[in-house]
N, C-alpha and C positions, 0 to 999 in steps of 0.2 A: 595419286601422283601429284606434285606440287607443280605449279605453274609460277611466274613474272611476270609481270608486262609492265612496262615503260610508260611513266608520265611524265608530263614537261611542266614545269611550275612557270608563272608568269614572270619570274626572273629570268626565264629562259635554262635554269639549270635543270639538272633531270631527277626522277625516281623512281624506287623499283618497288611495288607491289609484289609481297612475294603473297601465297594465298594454296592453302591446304584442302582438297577437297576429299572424303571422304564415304564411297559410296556404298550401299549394302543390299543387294538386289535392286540397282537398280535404282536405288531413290539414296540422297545425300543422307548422311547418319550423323556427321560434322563435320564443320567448316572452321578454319582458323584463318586472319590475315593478319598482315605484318608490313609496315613502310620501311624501306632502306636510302640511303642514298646512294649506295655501290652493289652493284649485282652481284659481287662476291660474297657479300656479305649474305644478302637474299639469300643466293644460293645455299650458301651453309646454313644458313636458320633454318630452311626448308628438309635438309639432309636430317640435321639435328631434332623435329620436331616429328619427323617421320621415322626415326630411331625409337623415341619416346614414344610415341601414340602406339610403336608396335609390342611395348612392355604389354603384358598380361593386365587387365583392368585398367590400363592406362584410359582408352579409350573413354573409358564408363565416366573415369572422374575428371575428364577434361569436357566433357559434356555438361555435367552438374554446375547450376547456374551457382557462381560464387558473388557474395558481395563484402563491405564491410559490417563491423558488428556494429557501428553505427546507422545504417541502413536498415540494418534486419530490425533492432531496436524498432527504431521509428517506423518503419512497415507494419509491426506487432502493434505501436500500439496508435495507427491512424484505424488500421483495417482490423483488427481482433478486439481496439478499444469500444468501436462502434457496435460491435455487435455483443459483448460482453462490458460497460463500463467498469472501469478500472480504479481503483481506491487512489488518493493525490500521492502516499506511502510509497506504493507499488512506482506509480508514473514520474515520480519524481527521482526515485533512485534508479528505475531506467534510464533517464532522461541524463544524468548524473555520469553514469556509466557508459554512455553513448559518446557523452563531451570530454572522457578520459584519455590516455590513452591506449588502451587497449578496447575502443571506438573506433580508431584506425586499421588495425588490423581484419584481416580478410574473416569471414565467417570459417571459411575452409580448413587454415592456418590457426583456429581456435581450439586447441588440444590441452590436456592437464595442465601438462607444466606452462604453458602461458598465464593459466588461471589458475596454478599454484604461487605463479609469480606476483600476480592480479592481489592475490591476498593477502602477500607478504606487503606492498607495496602499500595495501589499505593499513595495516595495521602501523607501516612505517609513517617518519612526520611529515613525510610529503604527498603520502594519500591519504591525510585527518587523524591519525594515527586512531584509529575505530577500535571498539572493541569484538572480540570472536563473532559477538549475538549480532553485531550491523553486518561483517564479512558474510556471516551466513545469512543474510537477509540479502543482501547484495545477492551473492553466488544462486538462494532460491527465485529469485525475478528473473535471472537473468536465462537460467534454467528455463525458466515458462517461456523463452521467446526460444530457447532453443528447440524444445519438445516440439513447436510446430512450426518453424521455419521449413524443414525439409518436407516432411508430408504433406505439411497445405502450400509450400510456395516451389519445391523442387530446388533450395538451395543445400549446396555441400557442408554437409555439419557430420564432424566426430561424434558416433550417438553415446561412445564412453567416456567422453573427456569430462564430462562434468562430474560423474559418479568418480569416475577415479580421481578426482582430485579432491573432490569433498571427501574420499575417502581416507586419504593421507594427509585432509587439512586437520580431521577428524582428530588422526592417529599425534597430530602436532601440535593438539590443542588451541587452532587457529580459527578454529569454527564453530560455534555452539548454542543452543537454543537461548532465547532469549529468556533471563534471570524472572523467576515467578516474584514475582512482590508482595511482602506481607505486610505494607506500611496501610496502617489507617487511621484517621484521625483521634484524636481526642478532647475531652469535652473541656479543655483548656484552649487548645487550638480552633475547636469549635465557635469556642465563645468572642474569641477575638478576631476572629474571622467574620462572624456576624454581625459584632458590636461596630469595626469596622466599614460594613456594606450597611447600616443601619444611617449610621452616619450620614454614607457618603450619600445616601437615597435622599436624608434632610436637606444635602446642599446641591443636589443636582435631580430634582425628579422623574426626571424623564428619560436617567440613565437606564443600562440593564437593574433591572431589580432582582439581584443577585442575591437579595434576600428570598426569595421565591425557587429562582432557579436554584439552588444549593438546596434548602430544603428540601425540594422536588427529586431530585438529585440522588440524594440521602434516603429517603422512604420508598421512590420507585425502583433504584438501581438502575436508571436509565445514564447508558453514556450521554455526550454534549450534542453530538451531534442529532441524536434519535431525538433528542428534547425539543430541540428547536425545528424538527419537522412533523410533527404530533399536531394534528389538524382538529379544529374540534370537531368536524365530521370523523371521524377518528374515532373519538370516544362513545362507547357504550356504556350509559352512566348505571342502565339498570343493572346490567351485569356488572359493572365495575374491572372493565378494564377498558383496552386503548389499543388501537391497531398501533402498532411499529412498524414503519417502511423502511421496505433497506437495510434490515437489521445486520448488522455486520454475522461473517462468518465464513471459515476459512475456504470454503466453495462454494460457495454465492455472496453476494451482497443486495446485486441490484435484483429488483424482485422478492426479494426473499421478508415476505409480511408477513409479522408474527403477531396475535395476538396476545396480550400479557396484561397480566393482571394487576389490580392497584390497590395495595394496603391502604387501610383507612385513611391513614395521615397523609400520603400522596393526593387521595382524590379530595381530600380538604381543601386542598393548595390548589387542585386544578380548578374547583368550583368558588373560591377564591380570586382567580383571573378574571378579569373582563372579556367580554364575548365580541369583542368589536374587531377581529382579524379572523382571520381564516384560520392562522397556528395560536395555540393554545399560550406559547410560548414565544412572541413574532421577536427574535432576537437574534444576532449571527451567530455561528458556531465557535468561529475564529477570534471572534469579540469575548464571549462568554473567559474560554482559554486564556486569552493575554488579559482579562479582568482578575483570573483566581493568581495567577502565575506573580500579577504586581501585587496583589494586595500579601501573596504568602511572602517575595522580598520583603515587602515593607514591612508587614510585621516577625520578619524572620525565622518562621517559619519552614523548617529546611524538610526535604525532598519530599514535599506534600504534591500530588497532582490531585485534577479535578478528577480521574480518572477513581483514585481513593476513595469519592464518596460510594462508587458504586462498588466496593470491594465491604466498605464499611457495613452498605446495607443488606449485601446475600448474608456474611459475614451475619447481623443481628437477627435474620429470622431463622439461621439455625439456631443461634443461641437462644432465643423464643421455643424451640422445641419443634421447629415444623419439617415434613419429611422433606426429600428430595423432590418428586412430581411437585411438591405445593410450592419450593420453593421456586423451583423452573417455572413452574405456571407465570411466578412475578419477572424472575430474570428473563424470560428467554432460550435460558441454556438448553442444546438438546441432548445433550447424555452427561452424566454423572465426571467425568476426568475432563471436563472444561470446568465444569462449575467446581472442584474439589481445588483448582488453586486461590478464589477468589474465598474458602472456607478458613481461616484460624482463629478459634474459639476463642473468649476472653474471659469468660463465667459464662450462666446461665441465666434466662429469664432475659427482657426488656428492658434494658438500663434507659431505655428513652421515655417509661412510664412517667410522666409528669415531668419533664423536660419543659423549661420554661419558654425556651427559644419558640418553640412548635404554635405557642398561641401568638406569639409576636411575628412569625411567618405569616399565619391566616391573618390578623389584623393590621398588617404593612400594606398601603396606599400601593394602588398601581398606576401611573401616569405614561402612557404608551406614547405621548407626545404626536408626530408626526410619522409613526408608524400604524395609526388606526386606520383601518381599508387597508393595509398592506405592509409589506414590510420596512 
């Protein structure tokens, strides 16, 4: 039974407290309050909210703690970030989506067609106009804060609205895995790329020596980021490999150290480096990235990423002839249909056999500057 009581505001005018209690042997089950400024009003919201509460499952989902999806976001990724670090990918298109508008809207009131609309809206020019593979990258993050909002936090989430909507973004071609890439370099783009960072190392020594990294790059099939966190504590020279921390993958990141192995001409290059940092490699990630990205503008170079070299290198020791296990031993990979996109053949054998670049890598000056003892 609902209740009112009457307060006076320091104007002197009045208010009415209307306030729903709820009890269930005994002990309160739930509570609702409400301010008016006219008791008539109270009174009917009370009538009104005590119609509602007596629907069938009313009760259940007026209890279920509701927030926005901008909350839940940032809840997922202050409290779930810490105990699972999160890729800057994943946190950024959260973060993204949080500052949208459909951020604003309630968790509760998040059902298909909002996030059928969410998609169309992406793909429109006023939300970046994206392609299928970002909307579905969007809708899977956003998914992962759904899957544990309600069980770990007791907030009210539609547990179908996501599946059914990805299901008829599916059916509308608005959502789609992202595009396999079968671009890899060639020993034209190679040459100008190096002869370039060759250069640029005469007139600035102490920059990235991206003559190193790229090679490195190219023979380990190490991504950018793994490169520049490669410790020489790290490396096992007798064995000839090199612990990977953090090795990316699609359920784990952080944690997940892989040993992998180091074709001859990688470990040339590592033993090549000067030994006066902790990383093998002491250079930023971010830096490395905006280095290939200007030099492939400048020399026009179109849709090369750094990303390439390591497609380049799985890519060559198949063509070398070596199995699957041997090739994963170097990449990383752990089952055969990840590494099978980074495969498209281009002959056979070692076309890097006597490749000129490879001695001009090992004999390139290394000048760490003001990054010796540290980064």
């Amino acid at each position: 039974m609902g209740t009112i009581t009457q307060r006076n505001k320091k104007d002197g005018s009045k208010v009415y407290g209307a306030q729903i209690r709820i009890r269930r042997d005994g002990a309160i089950v739930y509570q609702e309050t409400q301010t008016f400024e006219r008791k008539p009003a109270a009174a009917a919201w009370i009538k009104k909210r005590e119609y509602e509460l007596a629907e069938p499952g009313a009760l259940e989902k007026a209890s279920k703690v509701s927030v926005s999806v901008h909350d839940a976001i940032h809840k997922y990724l202050d409290e779930y970030g810490k105990l699972r670090p999160l890729g800057d990918t994943k946190r950024n298109t959260l973060k993204a989506i949080a500052a949208s508008w459909l951020g604003n809207l309630l968790l509760a009131d998040l059902n298909s067609q909002r996030l059928v609309e969410y998609a169309h809206w992406r793909i429109g020019a006023d939300g970046g106009a994206v392609q299928p593979q970002t909307v579905g990258n969007d809708l899977a993050h956003l998914g992962a804060v759904m899957s544990v909002a309600r069980p770990a936090w007791g907030f009210d989430v539609d547990p179908h609205a996501m599946t059914d909507a990805r299901l008829v973004l599916r059916k509308m071609g608005m959502v789609s895995r992202s595009r396999e890439r079968d671009r890899r370099p060639s020993f034209k783009e190679l040459d100008a790329l190096l002869l370039h960072y060759a250069e640029m190392q005469k007139r600035r020594p102490a920059s990235i020596n991206m003559l190193k990294v790229v090679g490195f790059a190219l023979f380990s099939t190490r991504r950018q980021e793994e490169i520049t966190r490669i410790r020489w504590a790290d490396l096992d020279e007798a064995g000839q490999r090199v612990l990977v921390r953090d090795m990316k993958n699609p359920g784990q990141k952080i944690g997940n150290d892989i040993w992998c192995a180091l074709p001859d001409e990688a470990m040339a290059i590592v033993k090549s480096m000067p030994q006066v940092c902790a990383e093998i490699f002491p250079y930023n990630s971010d830096s490395i990235s905006a280095s290939f990205t200007r030099a492939c503008k400048f020399l026009e170079i179109e849709d090369l990423r750094f990303h390439d070299l390591r497609h380049e290198g799985v890519s060559r020791l198949f063509e070398m002839d070596w199995d699957i296990p041997r090739v994963a031993s170097v990449s990383g990979h752990r089952n055969w249909n990840s590494l099978r996109r980074y495969t498209h053949l281009r002959g056979r054998g070692d076309k890097y056999v006597g490749w000129p670049w490879l001695a001009k890598i090992l004999a390139a000056p290394v000048d760490l500057g003001a990054r010796e003892g540290g980064r």
